[in-house]
N, C-alpha and C positions, 0 to 999 in steps of 0.2 A: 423719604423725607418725613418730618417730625410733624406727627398730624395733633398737637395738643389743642385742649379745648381752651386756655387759656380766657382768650378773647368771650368766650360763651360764659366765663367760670359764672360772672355776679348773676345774670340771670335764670343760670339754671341752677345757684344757690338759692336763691328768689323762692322758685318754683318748689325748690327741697321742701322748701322750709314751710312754705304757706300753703300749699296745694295738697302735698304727699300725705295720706292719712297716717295719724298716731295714733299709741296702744289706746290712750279714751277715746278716739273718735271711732274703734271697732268696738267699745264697751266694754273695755278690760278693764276691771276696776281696781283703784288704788286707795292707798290709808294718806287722809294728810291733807290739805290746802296747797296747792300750788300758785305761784306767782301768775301774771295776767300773761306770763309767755310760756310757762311751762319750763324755764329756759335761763341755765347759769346768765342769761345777761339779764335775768330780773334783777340782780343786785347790781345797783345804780354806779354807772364808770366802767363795768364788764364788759369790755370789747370781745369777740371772735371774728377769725380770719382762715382762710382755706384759701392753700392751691391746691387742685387738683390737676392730676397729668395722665391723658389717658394718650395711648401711641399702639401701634401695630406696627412691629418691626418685620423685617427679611428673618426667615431659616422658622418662621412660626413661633417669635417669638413676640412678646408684648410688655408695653409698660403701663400698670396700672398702680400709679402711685399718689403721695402730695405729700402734703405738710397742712396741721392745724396750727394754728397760735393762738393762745388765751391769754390775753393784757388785762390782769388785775386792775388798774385804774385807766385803763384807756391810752389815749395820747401824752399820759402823765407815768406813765410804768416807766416808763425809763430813765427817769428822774427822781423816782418817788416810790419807793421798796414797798413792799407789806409783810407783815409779820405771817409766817410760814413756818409748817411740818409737814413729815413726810413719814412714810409705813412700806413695809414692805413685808407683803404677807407670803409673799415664794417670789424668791430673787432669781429666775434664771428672764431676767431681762436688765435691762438699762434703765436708769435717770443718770443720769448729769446732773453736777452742780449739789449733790443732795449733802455732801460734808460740810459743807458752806452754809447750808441751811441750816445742818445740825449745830453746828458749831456757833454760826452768827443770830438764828431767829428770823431772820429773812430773804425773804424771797428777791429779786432783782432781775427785773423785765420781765418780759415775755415769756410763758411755759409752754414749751414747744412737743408737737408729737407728730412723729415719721414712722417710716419703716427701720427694723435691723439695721440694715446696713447704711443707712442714709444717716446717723446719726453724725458721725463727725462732720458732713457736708451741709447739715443745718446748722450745727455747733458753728463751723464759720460764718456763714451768713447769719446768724443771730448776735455774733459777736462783731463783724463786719456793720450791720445794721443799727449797730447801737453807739459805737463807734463813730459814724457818720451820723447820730440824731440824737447827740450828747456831747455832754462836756466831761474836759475832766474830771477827776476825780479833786478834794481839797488839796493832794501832795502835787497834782499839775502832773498825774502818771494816768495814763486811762487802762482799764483792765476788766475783763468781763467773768463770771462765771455761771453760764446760763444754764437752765434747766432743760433739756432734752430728753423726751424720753420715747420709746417705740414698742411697735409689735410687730410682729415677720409676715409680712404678704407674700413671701414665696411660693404659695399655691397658684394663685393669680399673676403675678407682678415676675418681672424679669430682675430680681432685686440685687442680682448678680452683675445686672450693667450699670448701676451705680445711674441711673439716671435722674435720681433729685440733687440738684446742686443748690449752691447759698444762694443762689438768687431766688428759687424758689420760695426759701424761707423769708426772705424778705419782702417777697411780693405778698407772700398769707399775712406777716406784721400788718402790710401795709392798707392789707382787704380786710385787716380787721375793725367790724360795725357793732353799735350795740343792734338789741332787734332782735326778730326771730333768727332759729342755726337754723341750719342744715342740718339733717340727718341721712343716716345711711353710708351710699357711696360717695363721698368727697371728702377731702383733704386728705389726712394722715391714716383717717380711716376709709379710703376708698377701695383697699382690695380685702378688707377684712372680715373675717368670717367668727359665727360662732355657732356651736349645738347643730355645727355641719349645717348650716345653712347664711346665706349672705348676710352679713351683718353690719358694723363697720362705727359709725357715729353716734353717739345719743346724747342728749341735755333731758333735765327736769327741774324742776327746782319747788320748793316747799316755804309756806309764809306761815312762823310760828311765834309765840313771846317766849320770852325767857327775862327774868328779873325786872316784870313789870315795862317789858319796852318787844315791839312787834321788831321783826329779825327775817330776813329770807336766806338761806341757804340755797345754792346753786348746786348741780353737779355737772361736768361732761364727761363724758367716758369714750374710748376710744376699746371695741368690745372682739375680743378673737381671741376664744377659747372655750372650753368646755364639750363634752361628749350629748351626742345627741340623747342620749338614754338620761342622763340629766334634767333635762331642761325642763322646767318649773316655770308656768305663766300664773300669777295670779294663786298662788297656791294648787294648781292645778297639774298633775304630772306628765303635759302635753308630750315629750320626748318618747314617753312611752308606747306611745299611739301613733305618732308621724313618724314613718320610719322608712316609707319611700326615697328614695333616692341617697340611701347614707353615703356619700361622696367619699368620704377620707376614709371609715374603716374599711372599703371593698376594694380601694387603691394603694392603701402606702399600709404597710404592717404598722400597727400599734400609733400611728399619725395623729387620730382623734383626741383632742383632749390635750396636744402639747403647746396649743398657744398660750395668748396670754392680755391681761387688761391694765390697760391706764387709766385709774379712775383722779380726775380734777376737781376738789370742795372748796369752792367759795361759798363768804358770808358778809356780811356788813356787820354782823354780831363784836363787840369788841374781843377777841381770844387772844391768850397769848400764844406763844411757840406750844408751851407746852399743852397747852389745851386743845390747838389744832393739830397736834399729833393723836390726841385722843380721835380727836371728830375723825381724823385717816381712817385708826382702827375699825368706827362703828361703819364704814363706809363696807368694810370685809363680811357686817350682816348682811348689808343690802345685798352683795354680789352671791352670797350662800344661800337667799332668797329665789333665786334664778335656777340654782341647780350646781352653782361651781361649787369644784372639791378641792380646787386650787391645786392641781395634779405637779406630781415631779418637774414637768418639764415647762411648768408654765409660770409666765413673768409676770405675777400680779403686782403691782406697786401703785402708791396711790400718795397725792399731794395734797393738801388745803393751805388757803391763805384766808387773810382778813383784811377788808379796805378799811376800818375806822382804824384808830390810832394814825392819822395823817402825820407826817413829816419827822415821829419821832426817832429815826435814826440818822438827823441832824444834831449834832451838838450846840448849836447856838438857837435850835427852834425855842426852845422855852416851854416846851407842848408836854401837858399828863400823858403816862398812859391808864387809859383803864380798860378795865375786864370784868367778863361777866362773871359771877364767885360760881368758884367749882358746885358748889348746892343746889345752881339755878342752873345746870349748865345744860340737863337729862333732856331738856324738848327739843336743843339743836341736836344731839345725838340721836335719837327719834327723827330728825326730818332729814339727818344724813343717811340713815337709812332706810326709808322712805323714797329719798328722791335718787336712791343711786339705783336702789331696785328696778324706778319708771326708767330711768337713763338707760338704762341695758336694754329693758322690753320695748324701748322707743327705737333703739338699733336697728333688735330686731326687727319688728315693723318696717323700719325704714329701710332694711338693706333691700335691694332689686339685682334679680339675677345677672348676673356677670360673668363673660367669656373672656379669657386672659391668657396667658403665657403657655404655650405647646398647648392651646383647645382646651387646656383646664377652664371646669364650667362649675360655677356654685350657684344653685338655684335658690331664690328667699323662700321665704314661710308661707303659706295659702291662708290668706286672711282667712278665704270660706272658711276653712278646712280648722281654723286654729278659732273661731267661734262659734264652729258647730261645737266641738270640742269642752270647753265652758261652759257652753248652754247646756250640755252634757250633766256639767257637773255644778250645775245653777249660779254659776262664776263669769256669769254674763249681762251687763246693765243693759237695758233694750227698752 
């Protein structure tokens, strides 16, 4: 029988979010001002939403999965586009919807993240879900093209039994609050691992000016990938030193290092498309800050939108757009990378060891262990 936590999800999202220590609260130090959440929903109207599904199946098998959803302007995204870009720094993974973006400028609804294989079964229920909490389009045709994108739990996760379906998706739309995230294990990133250790969730978010007006950039990342030998905290070459339990390379030949990340940049900044394709790019500092080398086999891709410019992809609004001029642009590029780098170390932090699918076990990071380490190398606030 299907033992999901369903019913527990908001509480013990709750608890994620406000209880579970982050990378500052060990004294990992960062560049930058962050918002008063630390957390893509400091930019005002940013909802997030998580299902998570945890199951113990017959034959030793398990499902450790979900679904995230990030609504650029809240209970108004469905109605109400924002101007969007997109990057893809090593394509062996998935977004949806991203020729759409390239082609039109914007984004439309919900930016959804699952597992591999669950993609086309969120792809329904997002277009199901919008469908049912919208209207036509002006030709009287309704028609979706949502952005889904994923990383592969199959270390953990049974991802084979196809167990997130479109309701799922539609229940994380539905869960999603502005407020402190989750981090770690829940929603899309609940089986995800990175630098061979639990990983899975992260938010940050950064409060800068640019052209004489104060701006936050948000990021969330959904983090599984990179070799432990890699991994960079704080400018620090922790990977080098934690090296107990390498799960993946003493099990699967050459395994380490094939996942992959979804990195999410909101702002309130006015940008246009092609300006938030830039902020995409400098997002691929932040993650090379961590250790990734963006390997053959791993699906880095990464999205930004903008909530200012309201309503301008109506014809009848009457509404300017404006934008920040490329000259002023260098302090958002700085806090995208900035806050994607905390977004990844806040993962890790956050991930908590997890047993999954045939007794596969990813154990997290040793807080002790990983601030003795900096203190080591005087990269420790105290």
């Amino acid at each position: 029988m299907r033992t999901l936590l369903l019913a527990l999800l908001l509480p013990l999202t709750a608890v994620a979010a406000d209880d579970a220590p982050r990378a500052r609260d060990l004294g990992i130090p960062f560049e930058g001002t962050p918002g008063s959440l630390n957390a893509i929903t400091d930019i005002e109207g940013v909802t997030v939403g998580f299902e998570t599904i945890i199951e113990d199946l017959p034959g030793n098998k398990a499902v450790r999965s979900g679904v995230t959803a990030i609504l650029p302007r809240g209970k108004e995204t469905n109605a109400n586009p924002v101007f969007g870009g997109w990057f893809s720094l090593n394509g062996n993974g998935e977004m949806t919807g991203t020729t759409w973006v390239e082609e039109s400028g914007f984004i439309e609804g919900p930016i959804m993240i699952t597992n591999t294989h669950s993609v086309g079964a969120v792809h329904e229920g997002t277009i199901k879900w919008r469908f049912e909490n919208g209207a036509a389009d002006s030709s009287g045709y309704w028609w979706s093209l949502p952005v889904i994108a994923e990383t592969w739990d199959g270390y953990l996760n049974d991802i084979n039994g196809f167990h997130v379906r479109p309701e799922h998706a539609a229940a994380a739309i539905e869960a999603a609050a502005s407020g402190p995230v989750a981090e770690g294990n829940v929603g899309g990133g609940t089986a995800m691992n990175c630098f061979e250790f639990k990983c899975g969730t992260g938010t940050s978010s950064r409060v800068t000016e640019a052209a004489g007006e104060k701006y936050t950039v948000g990021v969330l990342v959904q983090a599984n990938f990179g070799r432990r030998d890699n991994l960079i905290v704080a400018g620090v070459p922790v990977g080098k030193h934690l090296r107990d339990e390498m799960v993946f390379s003493s099990t699967i030949t050459d395994f380490a290092g094939i996942g992959s990340i979804i990195i999410v940049v909101g702002t309130d900044a006015p940008l246009l498309p092609h300006q938030l394709k830039r902020l995409t790019r400098r997002a691929a500092l932040g993650l090379s800050r961590t250790g990734s080398i963006a390997s053959n086999g791993s699906g880095d891709i990464f999205i930004a939108f903008s909530t200012a410019n309201e309503d301008v992809h109506q014809s009848s609004s009457g509404s300017g757009i404006e934008s920040v001029p490329n000259e002023e642009i260098v302090p958002l590029f700085e806090a995208t990378v900035q806050a994607t780098e905390e977004a990844i170390t806040n993962a890790l932090v956050a991930g908590r060891t997890m047993t999954g699918n045939r007794g596969n076990t990813v154990t997290s990071i040793d807080h002790e262990q990983l601030k003795d380490l900096l203190r080591e190398y005087n990269r420790l606030e105290e």
